[in-house]
C-alpha positions as CSV (number, residue, x, y, z in Angstrom):
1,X,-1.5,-30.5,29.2
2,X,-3.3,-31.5,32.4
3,X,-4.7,-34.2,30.8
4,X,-2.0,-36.0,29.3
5,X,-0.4,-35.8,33.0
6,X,-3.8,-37.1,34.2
7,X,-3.4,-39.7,31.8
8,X,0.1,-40.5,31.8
9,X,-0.2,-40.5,36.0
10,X,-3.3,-43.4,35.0
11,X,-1.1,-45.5,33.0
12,X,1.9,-45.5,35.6
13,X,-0.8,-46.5,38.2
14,X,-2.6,-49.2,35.9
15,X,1.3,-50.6,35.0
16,X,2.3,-50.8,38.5
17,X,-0.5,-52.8,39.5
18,X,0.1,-55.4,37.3
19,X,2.7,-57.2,38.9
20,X,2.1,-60.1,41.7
21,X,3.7,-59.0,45.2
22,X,5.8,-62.4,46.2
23,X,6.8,-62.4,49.8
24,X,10.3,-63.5,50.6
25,X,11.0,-66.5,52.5
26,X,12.5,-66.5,56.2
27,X,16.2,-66.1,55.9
28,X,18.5,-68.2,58.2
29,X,22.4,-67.0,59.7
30,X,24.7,-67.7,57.7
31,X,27.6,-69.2,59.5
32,X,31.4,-68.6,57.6
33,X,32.9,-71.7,59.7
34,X,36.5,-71.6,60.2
35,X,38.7,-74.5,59.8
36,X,39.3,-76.6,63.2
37,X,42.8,-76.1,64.6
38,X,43.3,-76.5,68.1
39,X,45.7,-74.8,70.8
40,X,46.5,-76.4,74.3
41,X,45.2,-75.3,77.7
42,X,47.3,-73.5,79.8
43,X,48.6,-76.1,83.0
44,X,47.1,-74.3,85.8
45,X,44.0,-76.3,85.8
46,X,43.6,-80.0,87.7
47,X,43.2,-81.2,83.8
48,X,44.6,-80.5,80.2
49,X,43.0,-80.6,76.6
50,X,43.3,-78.8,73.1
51,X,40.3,-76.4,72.6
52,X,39.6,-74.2,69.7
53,X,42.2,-71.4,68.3
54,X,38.5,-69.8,67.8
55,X,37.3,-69.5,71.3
56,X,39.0,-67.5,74.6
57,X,39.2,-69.5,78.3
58,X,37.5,-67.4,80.6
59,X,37.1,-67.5,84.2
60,X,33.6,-69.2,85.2
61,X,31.9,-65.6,86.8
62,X,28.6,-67.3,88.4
63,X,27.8,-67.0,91.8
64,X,28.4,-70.8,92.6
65,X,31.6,-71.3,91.0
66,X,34.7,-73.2,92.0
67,X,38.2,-72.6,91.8
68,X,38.4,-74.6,88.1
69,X,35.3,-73.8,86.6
70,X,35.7,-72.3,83.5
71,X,34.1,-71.0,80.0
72,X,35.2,-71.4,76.8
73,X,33.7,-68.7,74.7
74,X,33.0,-68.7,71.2
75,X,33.4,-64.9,70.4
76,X,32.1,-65.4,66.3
77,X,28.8,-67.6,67.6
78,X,27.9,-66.1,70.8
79,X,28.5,-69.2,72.8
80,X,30.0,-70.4,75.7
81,X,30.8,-74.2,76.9
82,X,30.7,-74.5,80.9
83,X,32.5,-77.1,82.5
84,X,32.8,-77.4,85.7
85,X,35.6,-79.4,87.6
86,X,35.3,-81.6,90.8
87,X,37.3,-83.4,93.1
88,X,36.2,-87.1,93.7
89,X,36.6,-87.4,97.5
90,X,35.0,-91.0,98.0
91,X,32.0,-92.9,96.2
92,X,29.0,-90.6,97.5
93,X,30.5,-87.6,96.1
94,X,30.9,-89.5,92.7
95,X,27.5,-90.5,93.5
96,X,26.4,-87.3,93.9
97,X,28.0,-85.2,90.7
98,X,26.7,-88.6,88.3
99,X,23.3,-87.7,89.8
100,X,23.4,-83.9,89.7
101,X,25.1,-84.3,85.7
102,X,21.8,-86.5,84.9
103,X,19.5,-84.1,86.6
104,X,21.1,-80.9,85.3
105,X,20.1,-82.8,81.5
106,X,16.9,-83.8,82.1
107,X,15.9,-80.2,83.6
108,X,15.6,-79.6,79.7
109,X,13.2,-82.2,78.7
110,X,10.1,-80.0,79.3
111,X,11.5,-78.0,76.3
112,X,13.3,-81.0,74.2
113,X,11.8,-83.0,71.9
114,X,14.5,-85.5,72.1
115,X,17.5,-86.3,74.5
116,X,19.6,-88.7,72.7
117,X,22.4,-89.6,75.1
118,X,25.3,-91.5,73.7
119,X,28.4,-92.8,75.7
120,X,31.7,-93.1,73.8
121,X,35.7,-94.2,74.6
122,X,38.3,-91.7,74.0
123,X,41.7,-92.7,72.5
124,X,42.9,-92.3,75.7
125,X,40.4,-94.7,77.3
126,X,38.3,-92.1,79.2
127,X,34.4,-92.7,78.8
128,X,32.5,-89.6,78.1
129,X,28.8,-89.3,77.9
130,X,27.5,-86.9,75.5
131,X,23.9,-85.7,75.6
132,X,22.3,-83.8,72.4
133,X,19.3,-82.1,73.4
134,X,16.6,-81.3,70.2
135,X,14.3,-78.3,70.5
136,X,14.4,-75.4,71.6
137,X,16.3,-75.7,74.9
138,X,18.7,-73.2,76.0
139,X,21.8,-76.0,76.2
140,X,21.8,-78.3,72.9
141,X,24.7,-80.5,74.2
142,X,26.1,-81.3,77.6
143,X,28.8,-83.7,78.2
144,X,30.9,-85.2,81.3
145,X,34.1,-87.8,82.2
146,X,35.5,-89.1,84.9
147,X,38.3,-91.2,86.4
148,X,36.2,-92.8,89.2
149,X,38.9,-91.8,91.3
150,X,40.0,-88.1,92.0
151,X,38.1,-86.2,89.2
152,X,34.8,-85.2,87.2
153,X,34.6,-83.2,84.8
154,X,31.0,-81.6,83.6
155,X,30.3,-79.3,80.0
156,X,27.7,-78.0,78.4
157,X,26.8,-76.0,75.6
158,X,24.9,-72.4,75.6
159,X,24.2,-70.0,72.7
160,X,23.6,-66.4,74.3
161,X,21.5,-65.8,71.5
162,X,17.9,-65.5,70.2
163,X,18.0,-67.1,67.6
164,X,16.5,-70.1,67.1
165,X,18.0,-73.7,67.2
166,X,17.3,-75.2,63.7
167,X,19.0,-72.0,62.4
168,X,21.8,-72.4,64.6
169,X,22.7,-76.1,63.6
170,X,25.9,-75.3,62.0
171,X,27.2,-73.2,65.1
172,X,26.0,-76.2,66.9
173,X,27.9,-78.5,65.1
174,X,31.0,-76.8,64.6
175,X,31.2,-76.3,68.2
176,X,30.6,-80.3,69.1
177,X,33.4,-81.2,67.4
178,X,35.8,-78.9,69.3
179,X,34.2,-80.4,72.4
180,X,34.6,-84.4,71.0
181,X,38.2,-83.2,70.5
182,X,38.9,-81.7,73.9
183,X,37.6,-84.7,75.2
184,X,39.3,-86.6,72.9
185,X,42.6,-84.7,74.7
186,X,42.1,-84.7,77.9
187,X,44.5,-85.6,80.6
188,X,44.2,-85.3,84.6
189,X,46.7,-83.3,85.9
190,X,48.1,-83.2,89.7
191,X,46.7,-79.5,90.2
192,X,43.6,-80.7,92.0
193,X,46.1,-81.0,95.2
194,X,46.8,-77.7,95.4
C-alpha cells in the first residue's frame, strides 16, 4: 500500500511538472466610458458653459484661491479640471496671467516628452489655446481664453491617481472633449462686477 501512494504521489509530481509556467502580461484600466451629454453651469459665476452630466462643480479649496475658481470633478476617473478665473484690469495684468498660463505649462517639461500646444477658434469666436502634455506629468492638458478686455480664464487637467498615463489615455480623452465643449460654450457673464 505505501508504495503505490509513494508511487502514485511520484506520478502527480512528475505530471505537474510538465507544464511551461507562462506569465501574464500587465493588465491596463479598463475604462466603461459614458456617452457625452452636457448640463449648463449654474449663473453665479463671471462666465457660463455646458460641462459634463458626469462630473460635480466644486468650490476651488487651495490656499490661493479666488472667489471663481472652481473644480470640476470627475467622480468615475478620479479627476479634476481647475480653472481659475481672472479679472482683466488693464494690459499688464493681461500680461501677466498670459505669462503665468505659459509658465504654469512649461513647469512640466522636465517630466514631458512633448508639449504640443495648439490654438483653436470657437464657434463663438473665442481663441482658446490648448496644451497636451505627453509623459508622465501630473497635468496631461491645460487650456485658457480670453476676451482681451475684462476676463481670462485658465484650466487644466489632473488625475488624482497612480496610475500611469498611457493607461489612462481613454480617461484622458474622454475628459478633453468635455473641456473642447465647455470651451466650445462659453460666454462671459456680467458677474465679474459684483
Amino acid at each position: 500500500m505505501r508504495d503505490r501512494v509513494l508511487i502514485a504521489f511520484l506520478v502527480v509530481t512528475l505530471l505537474s511538472c510538465e507544464s511551461e509556467y507562462v506569465p501574464k502580461p500587465k493588465g491596463f484600466n479598463r475604462f466603461d466610458l459614458p456617452s457625452h451629454d452636457y448640463v449648463a453651469l449654474a449663473d453665479t459665476l463671471p462666465y457660463q458653459f455646458e460641462y459634463s452630466r458626469h462630473a460635480k462643480i466644486l468650490p476651488d479649496t487651495s490656499w490661493i484661491s479666488d472667489r471663481y475658481w472652481i473644480e470640476i470633478y470627475y467622480p468615475e476617473f478620479k479627476a479634476d479640471v481647475h480653472l481659475t478665473y481672472k479679472v482683466i484690469e488693464n494690459q499688464d495684468s493681461l500680461k501677466e496671467y498670459l505669462n503665468d498660463a505659459y509658465f504654469l505649462t512649461a513647469k512640466h517639461q522636465i517630466k514631458a516628452y512633448a508639449i504640443d500646444e495648439s490654438i483653436g477658434k470657437t464657434p463663438k469666436g473665442k481663441t482658446v489655446v490648448y496644451a497636451e502634455l505627453s509623459g508622465e506629468v501630473p497635468s496631461q492638458f491645460q487650456f485658457f481664453t480670453t476676451d482681451s478686455t475684462s476676463n481670462f480664464l485658465r484650466g487644466a487637467l489632473y488625475f488624482n491617481t497612480t496610475v500611469q498615463n498611457d493607461s489612462l489615455r481613454p480617461a484622458i480623452e474622454f475628459v478633453k472633449v468635455d473641456i473642447v465643449h465647455m470651451m466650445n460654450t462659453l460666454e462671459w457673464t456680467s458677474k465679474n462686477s459684483l
